[in-house]
C-alpha positions as MATLAB code, in Angstrom:
seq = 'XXXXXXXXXXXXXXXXXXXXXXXXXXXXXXXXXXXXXXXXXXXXXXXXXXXXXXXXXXXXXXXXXXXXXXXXXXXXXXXXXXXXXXXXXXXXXXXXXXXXXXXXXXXXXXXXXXXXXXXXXXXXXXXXXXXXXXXXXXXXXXXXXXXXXXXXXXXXXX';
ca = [
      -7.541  100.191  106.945;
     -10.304  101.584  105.406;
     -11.584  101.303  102.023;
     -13.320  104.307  100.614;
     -14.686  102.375   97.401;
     -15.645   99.577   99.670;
     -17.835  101.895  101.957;
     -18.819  104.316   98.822;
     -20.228  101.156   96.835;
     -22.247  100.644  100.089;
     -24.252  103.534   99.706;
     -22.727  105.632  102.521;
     -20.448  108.655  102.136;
     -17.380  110.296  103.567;
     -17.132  114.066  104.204;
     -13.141  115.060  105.431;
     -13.518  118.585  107.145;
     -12.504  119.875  110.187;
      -9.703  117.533  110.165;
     -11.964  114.720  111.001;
     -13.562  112.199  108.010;
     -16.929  112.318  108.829;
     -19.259  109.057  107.405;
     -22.024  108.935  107.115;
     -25.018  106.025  106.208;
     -27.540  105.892  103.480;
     -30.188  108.495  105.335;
     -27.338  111.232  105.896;
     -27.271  110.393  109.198;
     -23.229  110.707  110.489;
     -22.370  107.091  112.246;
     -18.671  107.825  112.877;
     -16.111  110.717  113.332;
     -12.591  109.275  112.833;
      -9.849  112.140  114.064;
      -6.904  112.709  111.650;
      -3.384  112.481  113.767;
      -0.232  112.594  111.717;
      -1.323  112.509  108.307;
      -3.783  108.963  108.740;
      -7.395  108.945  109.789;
      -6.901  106.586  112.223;
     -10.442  104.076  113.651;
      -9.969  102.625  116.780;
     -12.438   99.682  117.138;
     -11.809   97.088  119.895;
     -10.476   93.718  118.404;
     -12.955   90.998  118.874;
     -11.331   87.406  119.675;
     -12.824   84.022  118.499;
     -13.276   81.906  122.258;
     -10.446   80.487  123.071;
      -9.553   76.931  123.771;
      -8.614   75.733  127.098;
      -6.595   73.015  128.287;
      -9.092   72.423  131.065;
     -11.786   71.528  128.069;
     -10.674   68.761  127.209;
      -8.338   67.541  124.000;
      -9.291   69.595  120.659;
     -10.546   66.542  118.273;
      -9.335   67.642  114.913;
      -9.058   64.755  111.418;
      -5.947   63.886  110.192;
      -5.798   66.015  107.406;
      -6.492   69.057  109.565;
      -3.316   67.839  112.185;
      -1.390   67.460  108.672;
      -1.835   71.079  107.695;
      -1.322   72.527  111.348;
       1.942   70.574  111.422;
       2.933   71.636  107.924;
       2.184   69.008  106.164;
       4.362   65.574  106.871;
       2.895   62.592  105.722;
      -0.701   61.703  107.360;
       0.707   58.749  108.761;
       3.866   60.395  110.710;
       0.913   62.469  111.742;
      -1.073   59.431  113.063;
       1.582   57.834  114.748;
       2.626   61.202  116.780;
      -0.745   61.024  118.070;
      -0.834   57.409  118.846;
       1.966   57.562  120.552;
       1.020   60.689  122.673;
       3.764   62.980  121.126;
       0.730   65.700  121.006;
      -0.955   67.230  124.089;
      -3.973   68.432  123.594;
      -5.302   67.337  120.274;
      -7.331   64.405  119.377;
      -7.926   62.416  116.073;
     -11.288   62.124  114.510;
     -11.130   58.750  114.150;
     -14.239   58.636  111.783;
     -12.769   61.223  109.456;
     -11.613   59.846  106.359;
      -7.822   59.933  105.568;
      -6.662   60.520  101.925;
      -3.009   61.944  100.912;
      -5.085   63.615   98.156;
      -7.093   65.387  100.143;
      -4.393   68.481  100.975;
      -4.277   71.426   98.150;
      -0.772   72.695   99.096;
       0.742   69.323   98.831;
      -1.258   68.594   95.372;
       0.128   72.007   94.273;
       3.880   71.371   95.126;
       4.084   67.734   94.474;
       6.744   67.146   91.875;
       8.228   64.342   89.770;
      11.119   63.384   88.505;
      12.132   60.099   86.165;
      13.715   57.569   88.422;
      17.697   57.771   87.978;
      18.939   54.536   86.720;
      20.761   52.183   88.893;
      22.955   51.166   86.369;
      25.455   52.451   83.581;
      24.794   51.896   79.650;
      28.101   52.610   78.616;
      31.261   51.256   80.194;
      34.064   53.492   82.036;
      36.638   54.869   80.520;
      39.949   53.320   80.789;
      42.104   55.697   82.504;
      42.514   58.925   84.800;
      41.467   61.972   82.412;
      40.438   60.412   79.125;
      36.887   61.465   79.538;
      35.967   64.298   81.464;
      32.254   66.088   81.127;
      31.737   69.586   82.419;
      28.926   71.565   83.217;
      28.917   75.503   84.177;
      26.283   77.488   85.897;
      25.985   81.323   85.662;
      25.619   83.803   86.039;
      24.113   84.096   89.371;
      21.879   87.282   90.184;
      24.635   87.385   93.227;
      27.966   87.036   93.720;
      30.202   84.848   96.191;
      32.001   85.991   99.193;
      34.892   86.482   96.464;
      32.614   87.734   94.095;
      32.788   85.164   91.584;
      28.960   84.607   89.399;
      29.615   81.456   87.578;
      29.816   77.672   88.860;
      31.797   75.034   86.931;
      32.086   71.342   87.601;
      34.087   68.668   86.379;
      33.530   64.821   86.386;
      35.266   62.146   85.411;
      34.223   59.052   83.757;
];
């Protein structure tokens, strides 16, 4: 795609005649001609590819943190110990690179808490079957069951 502020806040312009957009640089002079084939302007420009890595290069030494994003995200040390023991071809650990579970923005971000759920009761159970029961509903959901219900009801007893 194309941006036509983009390439006007450049300084160049854009002439669209003879169903071609013409553009043109700063001096007038026209630098491309892009045809226009079923209603787009369509620029064909040949896709230029970063060098790629070979197996025959040798292992690709990345740091921990790196391997932790490219695996998405389990804990550095899971990370560490599928290297050690050779679980990865063809990557390496940076052994000098510093390791810190801090380190990774997307796990910062979605890190969440909760208060520990206690292990014990404060109030005794009730004696029998039925003479305390707590509910708790749910609803209405944006969308409906296979039978089309929207609401969600539980019952527990103590």
């Amino acid at each position: 795609l194309l941006s036509v502020g983009h390439i006007t806040q450049a300084g160049y312009s854009l002439d669209f005649k003879d169903e071609k957009c013409h553009i043109f640089d700063k001096k007038h002079h026209q630098i491309e001609s892009i045809p226009h084939v079923n209603g787009l302007y369509r620029l064909c420009v040949p896709v230029l590819h970063p060098e790629a890595h070979h197996i025959d290069d040798g292992p690709h030494i990345v740091t921990s943190n790196e391997l932790h994003c490219l695996m998405g995200h389990p804990p550095v040390d899971a990370v560490k110990k599928l290297v050690k023991d050779q679980l990865v071809d063809g990557l390496e650990l940076d052994e000098r690179s510093p390791t810190s579970k801090d380190q990774c923005p997307s796990c910062l971000h979605s890190r969440m808490t909760r208060k520990a759920v206690s292990k014990s009761r404060e109030n005794d159970t009730s004696g029998g079957v039925g003479d305390q029961v707590h509910s708790n509903m749910w609803g209405p959901a944006t969308i409906k069951t296979p039978q089309h219900k929207k609401y969600y009801i539980t019952f527990t007893d103590d």
